[in-house]
N, C-alpha and C positions, 0 to 999 in steps of 0.2 A: 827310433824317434824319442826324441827327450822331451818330458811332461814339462808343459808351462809351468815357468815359477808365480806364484803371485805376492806381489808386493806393496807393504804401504804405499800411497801414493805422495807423504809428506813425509819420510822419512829412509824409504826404500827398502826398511827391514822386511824380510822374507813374511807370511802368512801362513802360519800354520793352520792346516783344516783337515786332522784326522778324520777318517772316515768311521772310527770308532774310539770310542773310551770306556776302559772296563773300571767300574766299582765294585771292590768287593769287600761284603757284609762275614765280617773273618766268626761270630757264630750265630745260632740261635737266639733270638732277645730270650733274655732270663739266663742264659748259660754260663756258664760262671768258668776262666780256661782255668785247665789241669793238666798233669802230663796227659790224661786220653782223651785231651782235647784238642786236635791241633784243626786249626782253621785252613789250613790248606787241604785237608783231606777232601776227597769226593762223597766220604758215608761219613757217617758222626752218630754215637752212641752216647749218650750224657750219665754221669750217674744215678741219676734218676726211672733209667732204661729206656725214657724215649729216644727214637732213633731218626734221622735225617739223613736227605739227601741235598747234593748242593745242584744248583739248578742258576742256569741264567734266563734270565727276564729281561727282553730288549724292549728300549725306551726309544723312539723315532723324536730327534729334536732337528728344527730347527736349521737350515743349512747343511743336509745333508749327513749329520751327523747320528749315530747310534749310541748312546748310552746304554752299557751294557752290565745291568745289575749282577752279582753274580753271590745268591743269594741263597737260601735255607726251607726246602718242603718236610714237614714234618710226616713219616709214612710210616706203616705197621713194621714189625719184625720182619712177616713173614714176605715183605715185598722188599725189604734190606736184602735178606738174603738175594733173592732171584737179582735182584740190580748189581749187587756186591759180586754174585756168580757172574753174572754176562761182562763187568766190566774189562774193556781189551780185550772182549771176545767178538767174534763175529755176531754174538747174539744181541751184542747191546743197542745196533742199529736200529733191533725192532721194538725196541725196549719201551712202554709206556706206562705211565707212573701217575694215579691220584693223590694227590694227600693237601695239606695245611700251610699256606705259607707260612713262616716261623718269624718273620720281621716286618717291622713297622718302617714304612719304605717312604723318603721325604720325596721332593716337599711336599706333598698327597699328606693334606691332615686328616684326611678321612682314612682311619685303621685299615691296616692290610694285613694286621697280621691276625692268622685262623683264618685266610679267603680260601674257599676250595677253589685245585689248581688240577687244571692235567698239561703234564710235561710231555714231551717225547726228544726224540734225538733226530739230531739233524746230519752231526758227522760223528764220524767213528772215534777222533781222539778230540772230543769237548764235553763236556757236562750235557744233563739234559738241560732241553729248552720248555719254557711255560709258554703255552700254546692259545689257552683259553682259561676263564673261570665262568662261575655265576656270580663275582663280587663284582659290584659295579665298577668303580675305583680304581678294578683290574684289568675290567674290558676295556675302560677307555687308554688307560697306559696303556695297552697294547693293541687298538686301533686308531688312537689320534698323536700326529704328530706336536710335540711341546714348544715351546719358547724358551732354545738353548741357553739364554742367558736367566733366566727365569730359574730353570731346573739348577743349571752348574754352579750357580749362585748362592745355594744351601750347602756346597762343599769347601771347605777354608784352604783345602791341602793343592799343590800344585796342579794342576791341570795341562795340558797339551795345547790347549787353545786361550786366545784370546777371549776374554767377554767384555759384557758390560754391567758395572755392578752400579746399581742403585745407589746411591747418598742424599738421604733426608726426602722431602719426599716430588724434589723439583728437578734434580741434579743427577746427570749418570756422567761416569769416567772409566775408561777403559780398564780392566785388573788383566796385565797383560801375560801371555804365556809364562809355565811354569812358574807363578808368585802366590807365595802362598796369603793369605787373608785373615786378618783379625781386626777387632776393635780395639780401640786408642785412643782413650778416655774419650768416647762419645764419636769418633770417627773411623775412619778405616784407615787402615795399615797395608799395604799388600808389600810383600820379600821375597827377594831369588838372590841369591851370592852376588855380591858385587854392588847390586841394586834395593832400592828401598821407593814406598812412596805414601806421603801422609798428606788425605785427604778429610776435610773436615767442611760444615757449613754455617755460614755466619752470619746472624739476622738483623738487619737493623730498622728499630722497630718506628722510629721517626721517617722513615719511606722517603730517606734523600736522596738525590737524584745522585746515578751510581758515579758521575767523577767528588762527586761530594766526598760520599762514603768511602769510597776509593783514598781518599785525603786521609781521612783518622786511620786508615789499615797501616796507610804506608809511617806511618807517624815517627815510629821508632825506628823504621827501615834502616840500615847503612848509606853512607855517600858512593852509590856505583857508578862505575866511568859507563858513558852514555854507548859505546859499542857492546859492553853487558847488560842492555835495558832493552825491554819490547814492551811496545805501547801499538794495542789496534784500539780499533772502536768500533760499532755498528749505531745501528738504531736504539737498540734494545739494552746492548752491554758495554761495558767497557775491559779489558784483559790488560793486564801487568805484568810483566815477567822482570826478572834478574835473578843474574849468576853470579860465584863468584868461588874461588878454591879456598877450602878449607884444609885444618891438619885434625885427624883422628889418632889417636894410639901412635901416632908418630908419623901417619901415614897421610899420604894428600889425598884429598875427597871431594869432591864438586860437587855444589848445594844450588838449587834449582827451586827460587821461589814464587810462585804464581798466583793472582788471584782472577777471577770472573768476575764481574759484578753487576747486578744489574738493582733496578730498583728494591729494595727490602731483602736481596738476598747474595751474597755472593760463596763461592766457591773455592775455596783455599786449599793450593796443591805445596806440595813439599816433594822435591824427588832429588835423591839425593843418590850420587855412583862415583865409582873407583875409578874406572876406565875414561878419561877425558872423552873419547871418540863417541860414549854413550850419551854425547850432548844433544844427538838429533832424536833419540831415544826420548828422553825429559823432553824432548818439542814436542815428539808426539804423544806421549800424553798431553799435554796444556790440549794440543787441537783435539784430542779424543773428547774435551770436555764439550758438555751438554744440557741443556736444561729444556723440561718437560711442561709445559704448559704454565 
C-alpha cells in the first residue's frame, strides 16, 4: 500500500512533512575549531582539557514534527573514558551520563547553557539522548510541544519543510521548502536554485482606502497585457499581481510582481524563477499570503 501524497490545494505541489529534522550545534559555545576539534565527533576534548560529549535534545513541534538538536554536555574525564569505552559496544545501551549543557540553544532566550542534564541512550548506533534536567527552560523543551513555525524561523539555512515566516508585525508568507532566508534591506529574502522571493512591507501613513494606495504602488508599473494581470478584491484588501519574462546574464527569467493591500498597509512580493512551469509556484506564494489582526 502506497502512502497518501499531500498536496497544495492551489498549486498541486507535493507537501513535505518530515517526521524529523536534525540541527546540529558543530561545537561547544566558547570552542574555538582546530585540527582536535572536529564537530562530527561523538567525545570532544578542547584545549583547555574540558571534555564533551554530543548528545541530542528532542524538540516536539508543532505538526507532528521532531526537531532534533544535536548538541554538547560538558562531563568529567573520568566519565569520557567510560562513554568513549562503551562506544559500539554493547555496553553503551546502558550507558547514563550527567553533566552541563555546553550551548545557548534559540529561540529560548532564557540561558541553556550550564543546565544540569542526564542523558541516556535510546539505540545502539545514535548519540545519547537528554532525558531530563532541573533547568526550567529544559524541562519545558522537553515536555511541551512548540510552534513549528515559531521555532524553524530562528534558522536562515534550508529546511525540509514549508513554514510561515513573519513580515513586520501584521503580515505572514510562506518561506517555502529548502529556501534559505535573509534580510534585504529591511525585508526578507528567501533562495533555492532557480528560485528567489522578495518580500517587504509598506506603510501608508495617510490611511487611504487600499485601491487608492494600490494607485501610487502601481505608478511606475509597466504596460502589461491584461492575460499577465490578476486583480481580486475582498472586503478588507485588495491583491495585484503581473508577470512578465525577463533576460538575466543572458538567460530568460520570469519576474512575478504582487502586492496585498489593505488600509495603511500592504505587502509587496517579488518572486522571481528560471523554470516558466514554476508559475503556479509564484501563485502560490501570492495566496500563502496573510495578514494578522
Amino acid at each position: 500500500m502506497t502512502t497518501p501524497v499531500e498536496q497544495c490545494a492551489c498549486c498541486g505541489a507535493v507537501i513535505s512533512n518530515p517526521g524529523r529534522i536534525d540541527l546540529t550545534v558543530p561545537l561547544p559555545d566558547g570552542a574555538k575549531p582546530s585540527a582536535e576539534t572536529n564537530p562530527n565527533a561523538a567525545f570532544l576534548r578542547v584545549s583547555t582539557g574540558r571534555t564533551f560529549v554530543r548528545c541530542q535534545l528532542p524538540v516536539s513541534l508543532s505538526g507532528g514534527i521532531t526537531l532534533m538538536y544535536l548538541t554538547w554536555m560538558e562531563i568529567g574525564e573520568e566519565d569520557l573514558q567510560r562513554a568513549s569505552s562503551a562506544w559500539r559496544d554493547p555496553a553503551w545501551v546502558e550507558l547514563v551520563l550527567h553533566g552541563t549543557l555546553a550551548n545557548d540553544l534559540k529561540p529560548w532566550t532564557t540561558p541553556t547553557y550550564g543546565a544540569h542534564v542526564m542523558a541516556t541512550v535510546r539505540s545502539m548506533d545514535e548519540p545519547l539522548t537528554i532525558v531530563s534536567s532541573d533547568h526550567v527552560a529544559i524541562r519545558r523543551v522537553l515536555a511541551e510541544t512548540w510552534d513549528r513555525d515559531l521555532v524553524l524561523n530562528w534558522f536562515p539555512d534550508p529546511l525540509p519543510v514549508a513554514i510561515r515566516a513573519r513580515v513586520g508585525k501584521h503580515w505572514s508568507v510562506e518561506r517555502g521548502e529548502g529556501m534559505a532566508a535573509g534580510l534585504n534591506e529591511g525585508g526578507w529574502r528567501f533562495a533555492a536554485p532557480g528560485r528567489s522571493v522578495f518580500v517587504d512591507v509598506l506603510t501608508d501613513a495617510q490611511l487611504r482606502p487600499p485601491g487608492e494606495f494600490l494607485g501610487e504602488l502601481l505608478d511606475r508599473a509597466p504596460q502589461i497585457p491584461d492575460d499577465q494581470v490578476l486583480v481580486t478584491s475582498t472586503a478588507d484588501d485588495v491583491t495585484h499581481a503581473f508577470w512578465l519574462e525577463t533576460e538575466v546574464d543572458g538567460r530568460p527569467q520570469h519576474d512575478f510582481y504582487a502586492h496585498v493591500v489593505r488600509q495603511g498597509s500592504a505587502l509587496s512580493l517579488g518572486v522571481f524563477h528560471s523554470d516558466p512551469d514554476d508559475h503556479r509556484w509564484a501563485m502560490h506564494v501570492l495566496r500563502s499570503v496573510r495578514h494578522h489582526g
